[in-house]
N, CA, C and O atoms as a CHARMM CRD file, in Angstrom:
* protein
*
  376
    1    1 UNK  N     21.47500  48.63900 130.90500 PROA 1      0.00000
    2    1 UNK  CA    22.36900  49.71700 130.60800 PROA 1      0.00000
    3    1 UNK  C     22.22600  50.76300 131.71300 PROA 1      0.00000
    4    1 UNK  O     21.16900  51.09800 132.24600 PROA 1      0.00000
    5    2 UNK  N     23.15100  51.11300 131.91100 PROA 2      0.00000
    6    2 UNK  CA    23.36000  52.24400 133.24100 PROA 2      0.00000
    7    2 UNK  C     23.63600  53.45500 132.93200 PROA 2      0.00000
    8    2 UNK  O     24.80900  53.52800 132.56700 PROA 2      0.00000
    9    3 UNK  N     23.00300  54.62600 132.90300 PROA 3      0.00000
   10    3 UNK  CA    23.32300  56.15900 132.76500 PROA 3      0.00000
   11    3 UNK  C     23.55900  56.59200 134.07000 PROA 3      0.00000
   12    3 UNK  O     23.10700  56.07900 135.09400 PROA 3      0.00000
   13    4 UNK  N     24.75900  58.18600 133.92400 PROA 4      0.00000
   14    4 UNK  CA    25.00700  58.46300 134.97800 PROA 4      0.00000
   15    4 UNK  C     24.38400  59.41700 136.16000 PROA 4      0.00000
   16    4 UNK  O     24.73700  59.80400 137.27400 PROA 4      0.00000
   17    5 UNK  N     23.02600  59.61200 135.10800 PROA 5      0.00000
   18    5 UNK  CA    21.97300  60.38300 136.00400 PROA 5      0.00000
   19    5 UNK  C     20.54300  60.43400 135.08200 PROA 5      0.00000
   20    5 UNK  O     20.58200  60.38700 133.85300 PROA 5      0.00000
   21    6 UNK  N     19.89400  60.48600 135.47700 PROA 6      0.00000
   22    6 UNK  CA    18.58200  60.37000 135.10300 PROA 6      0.00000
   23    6 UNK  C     18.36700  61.67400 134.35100 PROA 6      0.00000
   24    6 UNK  O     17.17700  61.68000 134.03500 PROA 6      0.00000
   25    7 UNK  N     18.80600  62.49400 134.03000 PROA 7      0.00000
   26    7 UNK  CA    18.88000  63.34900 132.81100 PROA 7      0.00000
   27    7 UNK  C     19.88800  63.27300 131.53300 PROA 7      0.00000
   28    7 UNK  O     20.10000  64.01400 130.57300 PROA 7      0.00000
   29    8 UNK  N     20.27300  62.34800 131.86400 PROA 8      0.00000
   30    8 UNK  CA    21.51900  62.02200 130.53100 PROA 8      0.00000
   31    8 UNK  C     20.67200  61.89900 129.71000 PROA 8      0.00000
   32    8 UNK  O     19.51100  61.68500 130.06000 PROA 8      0.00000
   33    9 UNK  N     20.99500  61.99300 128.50900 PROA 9      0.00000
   34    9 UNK  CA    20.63100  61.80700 127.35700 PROA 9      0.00000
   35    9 UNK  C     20.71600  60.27000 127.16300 PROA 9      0.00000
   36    9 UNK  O     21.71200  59.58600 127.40100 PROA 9      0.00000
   37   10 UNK  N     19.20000  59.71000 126.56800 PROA 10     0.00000
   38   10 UNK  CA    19.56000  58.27200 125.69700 PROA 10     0.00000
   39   10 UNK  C     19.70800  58.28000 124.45500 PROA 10     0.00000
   40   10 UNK  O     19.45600  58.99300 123.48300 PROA 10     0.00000
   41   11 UNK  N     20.19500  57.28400 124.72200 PROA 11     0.00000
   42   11 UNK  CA    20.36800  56.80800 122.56000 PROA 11     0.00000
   43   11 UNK  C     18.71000  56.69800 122.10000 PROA 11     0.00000
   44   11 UNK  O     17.79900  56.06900 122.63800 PROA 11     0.00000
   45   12 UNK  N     18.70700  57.35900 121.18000 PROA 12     0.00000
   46   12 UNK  CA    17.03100  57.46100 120.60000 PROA 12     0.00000
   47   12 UNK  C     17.32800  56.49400 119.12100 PROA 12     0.00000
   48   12 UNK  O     16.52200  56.68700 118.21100 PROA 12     0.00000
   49   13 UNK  N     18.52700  55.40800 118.85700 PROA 13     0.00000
   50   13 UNK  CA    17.96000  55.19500 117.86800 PROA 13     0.00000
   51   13 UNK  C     17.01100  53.99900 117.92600 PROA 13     0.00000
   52   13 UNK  O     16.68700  53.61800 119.05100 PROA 13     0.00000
   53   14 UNK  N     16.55400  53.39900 116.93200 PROA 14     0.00000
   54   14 UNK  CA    15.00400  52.41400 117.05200 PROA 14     0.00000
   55   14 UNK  C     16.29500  51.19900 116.27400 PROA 14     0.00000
   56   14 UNK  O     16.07800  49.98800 116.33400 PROA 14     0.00000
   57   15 UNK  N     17.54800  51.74000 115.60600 PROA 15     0.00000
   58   15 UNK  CA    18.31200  50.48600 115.59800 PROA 15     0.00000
   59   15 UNK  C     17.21700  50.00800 113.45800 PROA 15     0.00000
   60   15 UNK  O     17.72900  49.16700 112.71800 PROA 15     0.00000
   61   16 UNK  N     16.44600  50.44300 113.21100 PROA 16     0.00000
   62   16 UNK  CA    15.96400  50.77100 112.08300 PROA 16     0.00000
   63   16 UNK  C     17.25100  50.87100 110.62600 PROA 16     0.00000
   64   16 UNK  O     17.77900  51.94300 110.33200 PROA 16     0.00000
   65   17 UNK  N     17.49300  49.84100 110.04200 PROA 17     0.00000
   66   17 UNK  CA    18.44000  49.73800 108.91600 PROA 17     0.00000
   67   17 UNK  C     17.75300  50.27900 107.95500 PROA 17     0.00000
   68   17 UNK  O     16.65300  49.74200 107.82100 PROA 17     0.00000
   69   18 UNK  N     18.12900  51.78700 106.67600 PROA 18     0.00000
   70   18 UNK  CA    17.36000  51.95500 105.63000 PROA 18     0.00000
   71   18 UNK  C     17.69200  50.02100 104.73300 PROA 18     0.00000
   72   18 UNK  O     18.34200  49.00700 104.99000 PROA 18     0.00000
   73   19 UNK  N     16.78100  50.50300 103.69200 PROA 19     0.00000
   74   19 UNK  CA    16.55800  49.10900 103.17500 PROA 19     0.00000
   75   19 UNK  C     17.94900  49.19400 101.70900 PROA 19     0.00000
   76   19 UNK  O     18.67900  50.16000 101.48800 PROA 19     0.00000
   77   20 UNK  N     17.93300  48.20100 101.13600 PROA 20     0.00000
   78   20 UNK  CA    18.80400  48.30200 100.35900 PROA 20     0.00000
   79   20 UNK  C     20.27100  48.35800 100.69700 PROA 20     0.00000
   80   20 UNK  O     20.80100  48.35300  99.58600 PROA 20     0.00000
   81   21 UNK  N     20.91500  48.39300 101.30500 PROA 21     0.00000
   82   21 UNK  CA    21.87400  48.89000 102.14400 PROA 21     0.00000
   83   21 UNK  C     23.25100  47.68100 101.58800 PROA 21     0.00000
   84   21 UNK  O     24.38700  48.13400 101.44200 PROA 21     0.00000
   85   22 UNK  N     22.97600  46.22500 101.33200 PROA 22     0.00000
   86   22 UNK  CA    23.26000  45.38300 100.30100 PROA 22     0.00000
   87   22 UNK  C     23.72500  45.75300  99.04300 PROA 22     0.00000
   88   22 UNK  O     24.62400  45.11300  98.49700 PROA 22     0.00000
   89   23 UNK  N     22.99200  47.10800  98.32600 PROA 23     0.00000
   90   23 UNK  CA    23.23800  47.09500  97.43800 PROA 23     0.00000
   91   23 UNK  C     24.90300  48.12000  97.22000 PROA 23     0.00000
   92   23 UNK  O     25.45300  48.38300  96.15100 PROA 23     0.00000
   93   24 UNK  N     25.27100  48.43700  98.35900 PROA 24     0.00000
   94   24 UNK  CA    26.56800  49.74700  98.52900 PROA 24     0.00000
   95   24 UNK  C     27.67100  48.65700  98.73000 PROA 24     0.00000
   96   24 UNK  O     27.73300  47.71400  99.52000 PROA 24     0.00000
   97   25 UNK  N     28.59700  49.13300  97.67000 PROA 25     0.00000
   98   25 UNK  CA    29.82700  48.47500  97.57000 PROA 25     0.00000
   99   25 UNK  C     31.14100  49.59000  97.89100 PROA 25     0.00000
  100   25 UNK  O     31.49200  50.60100  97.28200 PROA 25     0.00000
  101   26 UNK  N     31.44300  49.21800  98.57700 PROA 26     0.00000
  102   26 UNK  CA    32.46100  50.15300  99.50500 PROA 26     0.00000
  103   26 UNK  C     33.64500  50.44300  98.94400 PROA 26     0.00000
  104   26 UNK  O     33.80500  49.27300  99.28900 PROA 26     0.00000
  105   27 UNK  N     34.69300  50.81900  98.40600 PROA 27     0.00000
  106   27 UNK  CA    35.50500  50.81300  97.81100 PROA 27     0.00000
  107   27 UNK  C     36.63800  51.30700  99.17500 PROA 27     0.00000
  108   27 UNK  O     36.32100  51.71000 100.29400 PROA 27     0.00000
  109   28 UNK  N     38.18300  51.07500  98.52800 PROA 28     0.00000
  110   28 UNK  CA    38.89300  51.16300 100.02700 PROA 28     0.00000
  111   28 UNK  C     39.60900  52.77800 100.19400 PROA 28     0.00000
  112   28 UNK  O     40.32300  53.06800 101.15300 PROA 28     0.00000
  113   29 UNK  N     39.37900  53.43200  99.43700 PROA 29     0.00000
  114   29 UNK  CA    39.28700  55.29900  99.46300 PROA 29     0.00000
  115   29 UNK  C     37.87100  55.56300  99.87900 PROA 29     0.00000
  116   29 UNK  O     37.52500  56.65000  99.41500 PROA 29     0.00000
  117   30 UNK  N     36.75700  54.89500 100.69200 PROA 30     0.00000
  118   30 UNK  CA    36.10200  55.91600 100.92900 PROA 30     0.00000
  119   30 UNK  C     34.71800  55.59700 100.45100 PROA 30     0.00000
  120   30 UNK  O     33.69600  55.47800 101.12600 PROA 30     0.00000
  121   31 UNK  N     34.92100  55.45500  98.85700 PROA 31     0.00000
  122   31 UNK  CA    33.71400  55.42000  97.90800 PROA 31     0.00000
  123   31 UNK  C     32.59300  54.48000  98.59700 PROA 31     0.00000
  124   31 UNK  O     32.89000  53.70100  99.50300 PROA 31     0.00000
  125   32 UNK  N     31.14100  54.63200  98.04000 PROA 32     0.00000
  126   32 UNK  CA    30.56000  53.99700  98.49400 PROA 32     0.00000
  127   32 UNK  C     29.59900  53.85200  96.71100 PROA 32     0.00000
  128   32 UNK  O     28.85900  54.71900  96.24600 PROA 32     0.00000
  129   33 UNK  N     29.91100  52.65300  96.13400 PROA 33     0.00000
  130   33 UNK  CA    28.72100  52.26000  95.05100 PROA 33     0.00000
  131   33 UNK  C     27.77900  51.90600  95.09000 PROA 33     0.00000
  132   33 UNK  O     27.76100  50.73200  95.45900 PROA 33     0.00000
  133   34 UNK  N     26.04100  52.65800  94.71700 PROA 34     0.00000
  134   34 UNK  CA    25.30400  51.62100  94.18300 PROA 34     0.00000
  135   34 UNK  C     25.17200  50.71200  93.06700 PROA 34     0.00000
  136   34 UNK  O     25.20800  51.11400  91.90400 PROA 34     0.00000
  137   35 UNK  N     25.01600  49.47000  93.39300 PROA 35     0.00000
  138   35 UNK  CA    25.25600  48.75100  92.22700 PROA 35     0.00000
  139   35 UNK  C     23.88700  48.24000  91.42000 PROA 35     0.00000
  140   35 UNK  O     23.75100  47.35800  90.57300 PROA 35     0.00000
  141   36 UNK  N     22.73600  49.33900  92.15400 PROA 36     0.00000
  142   36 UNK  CA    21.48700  49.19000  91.42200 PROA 36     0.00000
  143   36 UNK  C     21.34800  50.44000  90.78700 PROA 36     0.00000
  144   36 UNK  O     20.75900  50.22300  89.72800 PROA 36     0.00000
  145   37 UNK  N     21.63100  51.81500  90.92200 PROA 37     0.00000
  146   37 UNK  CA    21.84700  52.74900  89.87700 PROA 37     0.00000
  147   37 UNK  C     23.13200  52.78600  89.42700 PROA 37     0.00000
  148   37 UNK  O     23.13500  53.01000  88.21700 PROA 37     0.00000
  149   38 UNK  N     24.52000  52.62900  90.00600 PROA 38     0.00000
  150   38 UNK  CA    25.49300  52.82100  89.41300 PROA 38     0.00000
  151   38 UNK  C     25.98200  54.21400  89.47500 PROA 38     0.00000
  152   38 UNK  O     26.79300  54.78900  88.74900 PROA 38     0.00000
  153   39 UNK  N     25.02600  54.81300  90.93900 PROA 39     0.00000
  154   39 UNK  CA    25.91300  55.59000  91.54900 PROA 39     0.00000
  155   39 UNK  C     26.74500  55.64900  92.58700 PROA 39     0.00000
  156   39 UNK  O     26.91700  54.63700  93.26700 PROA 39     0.00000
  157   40 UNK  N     27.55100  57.10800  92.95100 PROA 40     0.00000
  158   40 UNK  CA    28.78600  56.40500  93.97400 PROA 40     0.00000
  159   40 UNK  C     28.96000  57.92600  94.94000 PROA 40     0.00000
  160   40 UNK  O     28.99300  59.04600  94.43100 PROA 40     0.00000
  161   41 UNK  N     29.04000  57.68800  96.16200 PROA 41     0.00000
  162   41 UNK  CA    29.35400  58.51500  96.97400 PROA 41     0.00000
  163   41 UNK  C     30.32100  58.24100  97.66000 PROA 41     0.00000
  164   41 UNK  O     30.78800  57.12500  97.88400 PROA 41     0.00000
  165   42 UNK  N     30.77600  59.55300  98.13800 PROA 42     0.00000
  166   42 UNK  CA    32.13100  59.27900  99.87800 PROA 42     0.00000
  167   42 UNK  C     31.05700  59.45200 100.92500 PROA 42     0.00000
  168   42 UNK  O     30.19800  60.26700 101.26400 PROA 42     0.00000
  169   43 UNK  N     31.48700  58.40400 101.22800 PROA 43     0.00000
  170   43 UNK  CA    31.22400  58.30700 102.35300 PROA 43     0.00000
  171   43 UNK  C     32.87600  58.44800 103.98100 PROA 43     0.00000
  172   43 UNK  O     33.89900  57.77300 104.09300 PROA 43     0.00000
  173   44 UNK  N     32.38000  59.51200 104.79300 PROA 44     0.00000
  174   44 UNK  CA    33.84900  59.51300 105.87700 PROA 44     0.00000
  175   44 UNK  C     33.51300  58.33600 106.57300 PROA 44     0.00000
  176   44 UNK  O     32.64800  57.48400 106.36700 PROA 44     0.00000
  177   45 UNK  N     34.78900  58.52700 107.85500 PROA 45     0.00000
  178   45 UNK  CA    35.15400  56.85400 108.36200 PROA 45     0.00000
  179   45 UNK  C     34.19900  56.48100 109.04100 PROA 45     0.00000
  180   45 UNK  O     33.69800  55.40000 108.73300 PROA 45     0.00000
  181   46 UNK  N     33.62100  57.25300 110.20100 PROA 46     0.00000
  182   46 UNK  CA    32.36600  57.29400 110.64900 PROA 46     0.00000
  183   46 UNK  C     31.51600  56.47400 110.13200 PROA 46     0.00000
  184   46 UNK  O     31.36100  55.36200 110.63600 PROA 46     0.00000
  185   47 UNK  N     30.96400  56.78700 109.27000 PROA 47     0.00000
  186   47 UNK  CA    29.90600  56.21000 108.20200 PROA 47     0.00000
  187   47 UNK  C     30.02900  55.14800 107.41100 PROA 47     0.00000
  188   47 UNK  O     29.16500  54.37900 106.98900 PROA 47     0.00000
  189   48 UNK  N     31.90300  55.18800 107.14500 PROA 48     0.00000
  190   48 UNK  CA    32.15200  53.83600 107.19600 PROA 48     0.00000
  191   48 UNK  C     32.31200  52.75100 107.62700 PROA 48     0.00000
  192   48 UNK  O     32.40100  51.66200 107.06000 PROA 48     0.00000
  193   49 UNK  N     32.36600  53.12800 108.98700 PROA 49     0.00000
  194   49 UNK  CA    32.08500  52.05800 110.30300 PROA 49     0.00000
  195   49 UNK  C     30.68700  51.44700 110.37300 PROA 49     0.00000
  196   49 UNK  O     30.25800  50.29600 110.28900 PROA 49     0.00000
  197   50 UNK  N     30.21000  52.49200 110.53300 PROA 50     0.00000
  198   50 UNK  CA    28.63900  52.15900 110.50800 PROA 50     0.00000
  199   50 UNK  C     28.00600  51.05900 109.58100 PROA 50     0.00000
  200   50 UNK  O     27.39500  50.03700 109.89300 PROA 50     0.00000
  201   51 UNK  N     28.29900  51.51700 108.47900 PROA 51     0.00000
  202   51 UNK  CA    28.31900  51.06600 106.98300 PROA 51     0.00000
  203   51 UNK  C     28.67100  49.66600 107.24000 PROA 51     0.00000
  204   51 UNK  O     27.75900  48.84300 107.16700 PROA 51     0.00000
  205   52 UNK  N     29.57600  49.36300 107.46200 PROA 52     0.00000
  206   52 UNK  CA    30.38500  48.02000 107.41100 PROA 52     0.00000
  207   52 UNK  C     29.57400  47.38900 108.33500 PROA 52     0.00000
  208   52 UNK  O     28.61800  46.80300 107.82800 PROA 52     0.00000
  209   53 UNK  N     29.69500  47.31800 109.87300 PROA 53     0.00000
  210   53 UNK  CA    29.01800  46.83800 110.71600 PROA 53     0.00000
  211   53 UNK  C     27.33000  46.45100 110.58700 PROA 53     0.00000
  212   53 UNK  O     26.77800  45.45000 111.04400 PROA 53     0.00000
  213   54 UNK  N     26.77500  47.45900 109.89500 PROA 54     0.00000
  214   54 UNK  CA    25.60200  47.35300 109.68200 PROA 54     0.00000
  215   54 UNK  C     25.30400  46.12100 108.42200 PROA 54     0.00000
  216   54 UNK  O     24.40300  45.28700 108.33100 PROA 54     0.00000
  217   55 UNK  N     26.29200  46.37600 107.67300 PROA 55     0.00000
  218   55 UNK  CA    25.96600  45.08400 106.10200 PROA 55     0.00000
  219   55 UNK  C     26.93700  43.92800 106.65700 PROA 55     0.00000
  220   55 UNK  O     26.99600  42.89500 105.99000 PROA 55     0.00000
  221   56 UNK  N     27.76300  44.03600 107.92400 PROA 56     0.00000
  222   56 UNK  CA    28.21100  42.59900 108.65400 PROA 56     0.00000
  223   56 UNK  C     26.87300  42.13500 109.61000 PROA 56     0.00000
  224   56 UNK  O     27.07300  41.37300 110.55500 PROA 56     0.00000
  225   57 UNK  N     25.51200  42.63000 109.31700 PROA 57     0.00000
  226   57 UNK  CA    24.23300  42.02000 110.10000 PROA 57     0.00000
  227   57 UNK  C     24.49000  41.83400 111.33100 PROA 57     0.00000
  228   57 UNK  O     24.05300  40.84000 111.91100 PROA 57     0.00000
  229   58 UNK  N     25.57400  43.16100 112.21800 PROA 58     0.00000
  230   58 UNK  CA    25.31700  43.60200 113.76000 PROA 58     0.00000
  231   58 UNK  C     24.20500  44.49000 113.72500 PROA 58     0.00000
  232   58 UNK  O     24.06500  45.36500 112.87000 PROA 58     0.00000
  233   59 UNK  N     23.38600  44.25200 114.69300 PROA 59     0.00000
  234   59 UNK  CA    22.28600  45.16300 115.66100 PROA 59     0.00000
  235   59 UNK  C     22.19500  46.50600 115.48600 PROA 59     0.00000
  236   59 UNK  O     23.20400  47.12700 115.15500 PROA 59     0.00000
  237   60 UNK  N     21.18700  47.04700 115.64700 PROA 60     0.00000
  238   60 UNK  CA    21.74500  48.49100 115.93400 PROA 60     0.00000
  239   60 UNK  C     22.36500  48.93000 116.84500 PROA 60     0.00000
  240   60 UNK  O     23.37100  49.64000 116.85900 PROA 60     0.00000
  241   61 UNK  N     21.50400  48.32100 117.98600 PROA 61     0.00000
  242   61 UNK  CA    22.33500  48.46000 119.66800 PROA 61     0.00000
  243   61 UNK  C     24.06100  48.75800 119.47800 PROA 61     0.00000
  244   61 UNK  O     24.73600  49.73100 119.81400 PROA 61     0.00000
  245   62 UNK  N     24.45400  47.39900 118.75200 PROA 62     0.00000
  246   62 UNK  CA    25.80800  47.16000 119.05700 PROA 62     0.00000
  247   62 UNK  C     26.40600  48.04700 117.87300 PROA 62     0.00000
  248   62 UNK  O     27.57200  48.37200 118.09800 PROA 62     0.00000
  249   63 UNK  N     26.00500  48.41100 116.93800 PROA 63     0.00000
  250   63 UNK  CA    26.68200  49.50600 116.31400 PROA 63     0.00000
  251   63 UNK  C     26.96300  50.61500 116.25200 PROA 63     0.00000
  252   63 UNK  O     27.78400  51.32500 115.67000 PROA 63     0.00000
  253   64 UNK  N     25.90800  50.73100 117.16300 PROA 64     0.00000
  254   64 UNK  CA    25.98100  52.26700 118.49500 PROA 64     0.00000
  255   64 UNK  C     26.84000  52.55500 119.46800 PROA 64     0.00000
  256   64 UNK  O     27.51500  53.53800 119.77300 PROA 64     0.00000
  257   65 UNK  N     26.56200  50.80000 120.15800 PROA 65     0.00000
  258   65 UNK  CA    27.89700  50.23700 120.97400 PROA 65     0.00000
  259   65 UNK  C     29.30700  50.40600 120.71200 PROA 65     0.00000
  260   65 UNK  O     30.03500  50.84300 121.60300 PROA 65     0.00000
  261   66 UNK  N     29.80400  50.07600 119.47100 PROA 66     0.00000
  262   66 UNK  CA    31.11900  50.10200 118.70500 PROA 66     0.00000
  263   66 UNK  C     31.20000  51.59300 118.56100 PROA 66     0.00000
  264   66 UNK  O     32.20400  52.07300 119.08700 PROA 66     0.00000
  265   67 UNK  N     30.49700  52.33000 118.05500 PROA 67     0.00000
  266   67 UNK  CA    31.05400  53.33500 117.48700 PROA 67     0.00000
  267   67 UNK  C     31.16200  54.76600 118.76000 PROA 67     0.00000
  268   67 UNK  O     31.90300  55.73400 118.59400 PROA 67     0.00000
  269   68 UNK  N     30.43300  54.61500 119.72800 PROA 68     0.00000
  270   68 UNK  CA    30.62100  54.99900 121.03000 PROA 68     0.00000
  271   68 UNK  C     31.95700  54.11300 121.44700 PROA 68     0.00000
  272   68 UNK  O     32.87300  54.92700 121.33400 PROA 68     0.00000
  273   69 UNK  N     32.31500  53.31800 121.71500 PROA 69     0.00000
  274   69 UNK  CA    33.48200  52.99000 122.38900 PROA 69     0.00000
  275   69 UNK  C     34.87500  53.12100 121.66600 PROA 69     0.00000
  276   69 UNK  O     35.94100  53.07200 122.27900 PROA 69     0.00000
  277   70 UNK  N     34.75400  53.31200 120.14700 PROA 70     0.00000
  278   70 UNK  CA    35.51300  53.82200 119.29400 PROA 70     0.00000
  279   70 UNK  C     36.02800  55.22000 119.34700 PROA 70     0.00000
  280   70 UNK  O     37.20000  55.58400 119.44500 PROA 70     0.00000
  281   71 UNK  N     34.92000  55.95600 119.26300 PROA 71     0.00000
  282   71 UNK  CA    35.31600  57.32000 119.97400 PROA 71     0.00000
  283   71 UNK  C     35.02900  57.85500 120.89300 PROA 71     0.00000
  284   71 UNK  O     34.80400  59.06500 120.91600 PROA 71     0.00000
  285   72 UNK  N     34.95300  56.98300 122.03200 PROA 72     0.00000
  286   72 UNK  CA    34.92400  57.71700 123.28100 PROA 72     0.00000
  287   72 UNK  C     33.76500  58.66100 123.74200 PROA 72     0.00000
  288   72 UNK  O     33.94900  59.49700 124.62600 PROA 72     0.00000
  289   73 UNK  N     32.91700  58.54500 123.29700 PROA 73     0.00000
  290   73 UNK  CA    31.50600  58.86300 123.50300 PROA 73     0.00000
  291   73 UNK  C     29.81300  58.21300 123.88000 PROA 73     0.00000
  292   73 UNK  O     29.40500  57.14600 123.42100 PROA 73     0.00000
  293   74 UNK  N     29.20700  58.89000 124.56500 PROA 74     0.00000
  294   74 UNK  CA    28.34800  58.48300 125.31500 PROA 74     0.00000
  295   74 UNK  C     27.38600  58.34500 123.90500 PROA 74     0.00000
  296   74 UNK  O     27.25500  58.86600 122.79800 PROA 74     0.00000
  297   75 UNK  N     26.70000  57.04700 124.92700 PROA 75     0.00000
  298   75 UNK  CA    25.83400  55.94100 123.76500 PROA 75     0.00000
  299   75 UNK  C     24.97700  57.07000 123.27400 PROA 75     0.00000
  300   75 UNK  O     24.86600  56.75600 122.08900 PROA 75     0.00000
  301   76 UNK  N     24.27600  58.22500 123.42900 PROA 76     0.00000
  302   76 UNK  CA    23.31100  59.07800 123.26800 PROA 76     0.00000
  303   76 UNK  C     23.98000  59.70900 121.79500 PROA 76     0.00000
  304   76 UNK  O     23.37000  59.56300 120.73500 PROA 76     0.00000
  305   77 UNK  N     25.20100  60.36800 121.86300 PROA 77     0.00000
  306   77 UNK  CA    25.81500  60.61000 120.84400 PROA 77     0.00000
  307   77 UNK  C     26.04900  60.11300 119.61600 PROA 77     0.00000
  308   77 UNK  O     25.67600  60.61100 118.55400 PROA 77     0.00000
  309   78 UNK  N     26.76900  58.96800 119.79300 PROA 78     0.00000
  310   78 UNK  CA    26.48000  57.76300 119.18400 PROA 78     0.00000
  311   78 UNK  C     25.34600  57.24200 118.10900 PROA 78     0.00000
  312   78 UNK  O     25.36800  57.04000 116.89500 PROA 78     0.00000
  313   79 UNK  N     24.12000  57.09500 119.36600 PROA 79     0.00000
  314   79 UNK  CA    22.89600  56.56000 118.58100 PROA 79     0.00000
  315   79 UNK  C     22.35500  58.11400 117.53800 PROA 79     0.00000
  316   79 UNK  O     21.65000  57.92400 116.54800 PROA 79     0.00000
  317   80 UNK  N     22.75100  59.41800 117.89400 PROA 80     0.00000
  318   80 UNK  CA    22.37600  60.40900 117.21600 PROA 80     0.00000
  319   80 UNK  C     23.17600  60.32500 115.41000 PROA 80     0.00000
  320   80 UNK  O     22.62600  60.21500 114.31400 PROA 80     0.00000
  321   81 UNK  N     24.70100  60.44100 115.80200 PROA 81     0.00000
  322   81 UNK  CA    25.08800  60.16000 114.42600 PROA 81     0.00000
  323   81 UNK  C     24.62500  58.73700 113.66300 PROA 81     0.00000
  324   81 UNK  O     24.56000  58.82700 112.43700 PROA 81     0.00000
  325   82 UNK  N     24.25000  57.24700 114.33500 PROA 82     0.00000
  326   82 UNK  CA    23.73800  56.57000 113.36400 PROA 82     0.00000
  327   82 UNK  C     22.69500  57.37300 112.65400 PROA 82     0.00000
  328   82 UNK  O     22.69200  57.87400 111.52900 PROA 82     0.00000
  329   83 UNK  N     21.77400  57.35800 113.65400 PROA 83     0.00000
  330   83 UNK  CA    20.50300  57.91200 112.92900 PROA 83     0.00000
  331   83 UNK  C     20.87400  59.25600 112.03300 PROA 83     0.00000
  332   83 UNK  O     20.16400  59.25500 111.02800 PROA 83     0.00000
  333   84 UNK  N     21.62300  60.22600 112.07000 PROA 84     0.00000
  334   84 UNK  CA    21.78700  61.04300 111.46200 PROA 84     0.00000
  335   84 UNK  C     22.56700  60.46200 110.01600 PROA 84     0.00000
  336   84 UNK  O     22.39500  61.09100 108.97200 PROA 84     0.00000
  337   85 UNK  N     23.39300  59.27500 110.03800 PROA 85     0.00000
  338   85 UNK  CA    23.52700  58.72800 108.89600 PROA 85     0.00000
  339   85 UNK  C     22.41100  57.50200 107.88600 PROA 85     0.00000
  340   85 UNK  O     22.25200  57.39500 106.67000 PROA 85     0.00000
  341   86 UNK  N     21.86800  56.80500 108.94800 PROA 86     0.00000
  342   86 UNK  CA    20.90700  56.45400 108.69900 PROA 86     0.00000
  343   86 UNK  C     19.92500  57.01900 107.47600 PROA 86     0.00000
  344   86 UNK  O     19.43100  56.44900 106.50300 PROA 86     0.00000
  345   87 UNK  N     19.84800  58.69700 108.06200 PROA 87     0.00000
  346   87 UNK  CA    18.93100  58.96400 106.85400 PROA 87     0.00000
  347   87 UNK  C     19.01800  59.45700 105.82700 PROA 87     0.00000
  348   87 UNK  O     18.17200  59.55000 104.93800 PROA 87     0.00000
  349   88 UNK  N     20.73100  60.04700 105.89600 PROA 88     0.00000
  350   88 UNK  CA    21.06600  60.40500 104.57900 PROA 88     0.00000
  351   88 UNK  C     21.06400  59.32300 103.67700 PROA 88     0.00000
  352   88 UNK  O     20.99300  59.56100 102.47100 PROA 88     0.00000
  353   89 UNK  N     21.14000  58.00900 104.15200 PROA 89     0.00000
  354   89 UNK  CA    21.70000  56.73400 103.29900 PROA 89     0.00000
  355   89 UNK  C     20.21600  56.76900 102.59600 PROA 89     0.00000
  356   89 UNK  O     20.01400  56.88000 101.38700 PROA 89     0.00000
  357   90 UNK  N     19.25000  56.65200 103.59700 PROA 90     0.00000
  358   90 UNK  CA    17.58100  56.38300 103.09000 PROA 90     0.00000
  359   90 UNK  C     17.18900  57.59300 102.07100 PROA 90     0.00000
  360   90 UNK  O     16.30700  57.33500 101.25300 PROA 90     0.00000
  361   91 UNK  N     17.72900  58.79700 102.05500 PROA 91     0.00000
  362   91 UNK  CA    17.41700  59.80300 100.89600 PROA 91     0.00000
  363   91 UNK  C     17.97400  59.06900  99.98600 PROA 91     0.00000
  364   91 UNK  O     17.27000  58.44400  99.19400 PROA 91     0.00000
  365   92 UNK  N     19.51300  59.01000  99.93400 PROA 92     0.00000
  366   92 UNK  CA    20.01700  59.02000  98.96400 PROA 92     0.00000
  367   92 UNK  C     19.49700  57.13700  98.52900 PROA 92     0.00000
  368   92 UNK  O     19.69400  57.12300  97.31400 PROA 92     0.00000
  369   93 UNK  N     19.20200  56.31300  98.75200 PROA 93     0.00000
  370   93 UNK  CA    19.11200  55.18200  98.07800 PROA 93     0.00000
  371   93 UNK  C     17.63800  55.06900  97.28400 PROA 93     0.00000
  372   93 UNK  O     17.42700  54.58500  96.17200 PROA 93     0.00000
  373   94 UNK  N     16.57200  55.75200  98.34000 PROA 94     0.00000
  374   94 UNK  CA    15.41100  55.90300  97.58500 PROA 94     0.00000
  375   94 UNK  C     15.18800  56.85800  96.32700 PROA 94     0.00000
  376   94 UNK  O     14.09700  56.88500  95.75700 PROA 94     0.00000
């Protein structure tokens, strides 16, 4: 991977899936169900990208990949909002 200067920012994520993540059933407004408590959140598109890609058993790399080339943003960015969704998912499932 090639940055455009040696101070760019990298992607810091470790690519780390919270666990359970199987158990969220997506609904097509948004919703996101657990179907081990039988609770339900919105989740935005963002997160629904993520979401999807991640329970279609792509990488982290490449879901960083996708969602940087989706919106036009550098992989550093990118790997920040996984991880920044990442851990809301891990609060909220544990």
């Amino acid at each position: 991977m090639t940055y455009p200067s040696p101070s760019a920012p990298r992607p810091r994520s470790d690519g780390a899936t919270p666990p359970r993540l199987d158990d969220l059933v997506l609904s097509d407004d948004g919703h996101a169900f657990d179907r081990k408590t039988g609770r339900s959140f919105r989740i935005n598109p963002t997160g629904r990208l993520v979401l999807e890609l991640t329970q279609a058993g792509r990488p982290g790399p490449e879901v960083i990949g996708e969602l940087a080339a989706r919106h036009t943003q550098h992989l550093a960015v990118a790997a920040a909002a996984v991880d920044t969704f990442y851990g809301q998912i891990r609060r909220y499932l544990s």
